[in-house]
C-alpha positions in Angstrom: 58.1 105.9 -16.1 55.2 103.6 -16.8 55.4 103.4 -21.0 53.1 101.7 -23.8 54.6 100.4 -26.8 51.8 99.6 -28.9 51.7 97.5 -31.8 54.9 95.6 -31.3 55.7 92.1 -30.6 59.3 92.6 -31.7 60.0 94.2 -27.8 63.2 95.9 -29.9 62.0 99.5 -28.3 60.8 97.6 -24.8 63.4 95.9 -24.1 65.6 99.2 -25.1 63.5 101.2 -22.0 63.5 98.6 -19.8 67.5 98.5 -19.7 67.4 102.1 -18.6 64.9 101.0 -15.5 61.5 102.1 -16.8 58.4 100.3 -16.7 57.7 99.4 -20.1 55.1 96.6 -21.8 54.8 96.2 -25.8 50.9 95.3 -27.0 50.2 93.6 -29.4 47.3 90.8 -30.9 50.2 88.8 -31.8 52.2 87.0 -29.2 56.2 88.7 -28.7 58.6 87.2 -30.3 61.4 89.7 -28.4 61.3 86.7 -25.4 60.0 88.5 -23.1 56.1 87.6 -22.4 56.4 88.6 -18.7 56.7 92.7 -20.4 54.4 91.7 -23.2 50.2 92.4 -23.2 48.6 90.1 -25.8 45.2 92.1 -26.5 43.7 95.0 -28.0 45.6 98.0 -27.2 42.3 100.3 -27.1 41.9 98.2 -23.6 45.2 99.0 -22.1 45.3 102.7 -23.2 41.7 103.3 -21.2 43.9 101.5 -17.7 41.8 98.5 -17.4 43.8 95.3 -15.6 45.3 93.3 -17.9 47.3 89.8 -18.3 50.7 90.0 -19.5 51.4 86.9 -22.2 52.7 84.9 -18.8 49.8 84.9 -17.1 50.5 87.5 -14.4 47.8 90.1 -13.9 49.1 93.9 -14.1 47.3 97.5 -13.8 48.6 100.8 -14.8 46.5 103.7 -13.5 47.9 106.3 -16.1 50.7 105.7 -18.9 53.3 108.2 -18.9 54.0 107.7 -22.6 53.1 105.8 -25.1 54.9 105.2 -28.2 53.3 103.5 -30.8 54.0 101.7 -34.4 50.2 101.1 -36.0 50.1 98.9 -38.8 50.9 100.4 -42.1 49.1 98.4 -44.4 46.1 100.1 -45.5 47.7 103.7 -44.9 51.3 103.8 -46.3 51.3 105.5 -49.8 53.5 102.9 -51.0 50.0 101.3 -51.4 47.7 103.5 -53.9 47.0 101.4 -56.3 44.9 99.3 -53.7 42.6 102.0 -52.0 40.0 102.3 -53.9 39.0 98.8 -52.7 40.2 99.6 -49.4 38.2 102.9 -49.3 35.0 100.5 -50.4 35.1 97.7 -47.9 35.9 99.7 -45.1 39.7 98.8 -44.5 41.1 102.5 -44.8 38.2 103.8 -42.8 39.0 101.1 -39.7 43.0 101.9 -39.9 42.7 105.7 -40.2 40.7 105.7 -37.2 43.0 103.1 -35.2 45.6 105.5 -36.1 43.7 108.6 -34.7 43.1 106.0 -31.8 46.3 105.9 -30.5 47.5 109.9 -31.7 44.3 111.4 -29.8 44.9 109.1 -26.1 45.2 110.7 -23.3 48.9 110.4 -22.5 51.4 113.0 -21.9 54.0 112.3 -24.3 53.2 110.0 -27.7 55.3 109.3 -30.2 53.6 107.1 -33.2 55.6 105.5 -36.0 54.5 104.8 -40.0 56.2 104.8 -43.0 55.3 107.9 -45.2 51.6 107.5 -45.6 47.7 109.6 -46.2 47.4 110.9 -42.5 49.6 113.9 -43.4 48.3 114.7 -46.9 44.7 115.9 -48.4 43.9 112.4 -49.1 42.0 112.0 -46.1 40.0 115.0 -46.6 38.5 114.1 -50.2 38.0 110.6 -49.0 36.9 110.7 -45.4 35.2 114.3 -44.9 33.5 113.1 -42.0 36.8 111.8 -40.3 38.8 114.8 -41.6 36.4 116.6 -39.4 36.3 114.2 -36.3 40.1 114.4 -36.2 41.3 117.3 -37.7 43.2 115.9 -40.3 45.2 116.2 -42.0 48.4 116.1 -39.0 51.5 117.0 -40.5 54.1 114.5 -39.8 56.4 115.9 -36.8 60.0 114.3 -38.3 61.6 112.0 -41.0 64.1 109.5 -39.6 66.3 106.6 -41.6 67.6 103.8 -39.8 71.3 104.9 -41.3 70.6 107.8 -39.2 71.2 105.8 -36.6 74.1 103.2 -37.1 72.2 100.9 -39.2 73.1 100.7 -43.0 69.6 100.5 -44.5 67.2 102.7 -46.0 63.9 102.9 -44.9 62.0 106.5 -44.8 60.3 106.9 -41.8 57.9 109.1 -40.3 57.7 110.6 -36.2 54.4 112.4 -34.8 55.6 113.2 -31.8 53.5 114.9 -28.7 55.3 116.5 -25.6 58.7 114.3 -26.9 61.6 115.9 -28.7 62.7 115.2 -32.6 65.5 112.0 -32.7 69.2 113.9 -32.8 71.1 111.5 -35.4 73.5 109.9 -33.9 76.1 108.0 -36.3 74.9 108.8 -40.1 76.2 105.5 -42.1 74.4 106.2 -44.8 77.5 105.4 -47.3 77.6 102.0 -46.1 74.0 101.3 -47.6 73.6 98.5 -49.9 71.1 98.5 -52.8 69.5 95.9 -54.8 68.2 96.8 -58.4 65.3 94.9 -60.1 64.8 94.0 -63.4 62.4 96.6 -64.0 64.7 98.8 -62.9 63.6 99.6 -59.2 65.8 100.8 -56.9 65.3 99.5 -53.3 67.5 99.0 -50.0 69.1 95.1 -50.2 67.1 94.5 -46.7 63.6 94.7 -48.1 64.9 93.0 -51.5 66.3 90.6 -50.0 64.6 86.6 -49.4 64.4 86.1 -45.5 64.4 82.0 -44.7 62.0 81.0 -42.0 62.6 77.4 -40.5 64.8 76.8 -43.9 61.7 78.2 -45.8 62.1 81.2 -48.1 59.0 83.5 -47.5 58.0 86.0 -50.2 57.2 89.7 -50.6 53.8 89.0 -49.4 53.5 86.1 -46.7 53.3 87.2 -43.1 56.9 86.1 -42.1 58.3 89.0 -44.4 55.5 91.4 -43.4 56.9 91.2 -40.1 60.3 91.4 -40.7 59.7 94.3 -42.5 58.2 96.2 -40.1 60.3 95.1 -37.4 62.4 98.4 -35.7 66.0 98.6 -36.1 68.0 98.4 -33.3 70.1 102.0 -33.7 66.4 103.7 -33.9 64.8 101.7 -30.7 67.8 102.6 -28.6 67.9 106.3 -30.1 64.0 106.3 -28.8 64.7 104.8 -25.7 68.0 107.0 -24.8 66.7 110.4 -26.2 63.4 110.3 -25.3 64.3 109.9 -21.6 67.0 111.7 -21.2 65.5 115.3 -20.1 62.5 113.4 -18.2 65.9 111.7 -16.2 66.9 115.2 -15.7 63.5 116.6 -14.7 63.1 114.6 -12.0 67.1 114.5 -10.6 66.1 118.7 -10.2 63.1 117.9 -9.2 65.0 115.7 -6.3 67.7 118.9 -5.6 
C-alpha cells in the first residue's frame, strides 16, 4: 500500500505502517523529527496529494502515481473549539478561512481511504455555516465527525478527546482501556486537565511554556497506542482482501 501521512513530522503513525511492510511517507513543512528523512517529504502536502515527483528530506527523488490512503493530522490551531475566544480575529484576517479550507483540502482528495485527525473543533458544528456561507456551500459543511477516540483507549494513560473522519476505513476497536490509570493536574483556578498537557516539558535543559513552539508540538504529537491502533486496524481487512484476492 502506497500511504500519505500528512502533516506530521513526528513519523509515530509512519514508522507504525512501515513495520507492517507498506510504503508510507509523512509530509510535512517542518523537517521529521521521528529520524527517518529517507520516509519523510519536506513540502506542501497539496503537491504530493496531486502525484507530482517529489524529494524526500534525504535528497532522494520519489513519485507516487496514486495514494492508496491518506491519513492526515491538519493543524488545529485556528479550528479546535478550545480556541473561541480568538476567532473573531481569526475570522477577520483570514486565518480561519485558510485552515477551514486546508482542512477541506485534505478531506475532499482523491484517495480511496482518508482518515483525518483534529481535536474536537467548528468543521462538525453550524459554526461554519454562519461564518463562512460561501465555504459551507463549497464543501458541504458541516461533516459530522465519524468517531471520538482517547489515547487511554489505547494503552496510553492520558486524556486527550479526539476526533476521526474516516472515508472507506473502519472506526478504531479500543484495544486496552487504561483509563483508571490517568493522572490529572488541577490549577489554581480550578481547571481540570490531563497531567501531560499541564505538565512543563524541558527542551535542551530549557523549560518551554504553554505557548512556545516546542510545547505546541509536543502537544500535538500522536501517542504511540493510537499510531499502532491506526497502523494495525486500518490494514488488517485490506491484508485480507488481497490474501483472497491471491486464492
Amino acid at each position: 500500500m502506497k500511504i500519505l501521512v500528512a502533516c506530521e513530522e513526528s513519523q509515530a503513525v509512519t514508522k507504525e505502517l512501515r513495520d507492517l511492510g507498506h510504503e508510507a511517507y509523512s509530509c510535512d513543512i517542518l523537517p521529521c523529527s521521528g529520524g527517518k528523512p529517507e520516509w519523510h517529504i519536506m513540502d506542501d502536502v497539496e503537491t504530493v496529494i496531486n502525484n507530482k515527483p517529489f524529494m524526500t528530506e534525504d535528497g532522494n527523488k520519489k513519485e507516487v502515481r496514486s495514494w492508496d490512503m491518506m491519513i492526515g493530522f491538519p493543524p488545529c490551531i485556528h479550528l479546535a473549539n478550545s480556541g473561541a475566544k480568538h476567532f473573531k480575529l481569526k475570522r477577520e484576517d483570514g486565518r480561519q478561512r485558510d485552515a477551514i479550507k486546508f482542512f477541506m483540502m485534505l478531506m475532499t482528495a482523491d484517495i480511496p481511504k482518508i482518515a483525518i485527525e483534529n481535536p474536537m473543533n467548528i468543521i462538525s458544528g453550524n459554526y461554519v455555516k454562519e461564518h463562512f456561507p460561501d465555504l459551507c456551500e463549497k464543501y458541504n459543511l458541516p461533516i459530522k465527525k465519524t468517531q471520538t477516540i482517547q489515547p487511554y483507549m489505547f494503552g496510553d494513560a492520558v486524556k486527550k478527546t479526539t476526533w476521526l473522519w474516516l472515508k472507506g476505513l473502519p472506526k478504531l476497536v479500543e484495544t486496552e482501556n487504561v483509563e483508571n490509570d490517568v493522572k490529572y493536574y488541577v490549577s489554581k483556578k480550578g481547571a481540570k486537565m490531563s497531567e501531560w498537557y499541564a505538565k512543563q516539558i524541558i527542551v535542551d535543559g530549557k523549560k518551554c511554556g504553554y505557548n512556545t513552539p516546542e510545547f505546541k508540538k509536543h502537544r500535538s504529537k500522536t501517542f504511540p497506542g493510537i499510531a499502532k491502533q491506526m497502523a494495525i486496524q486500518w490494514m488488517q481487512p485490506i491484508k485480507e482482501l488481497q490474501l483472497f484476492a491471491q486464492e
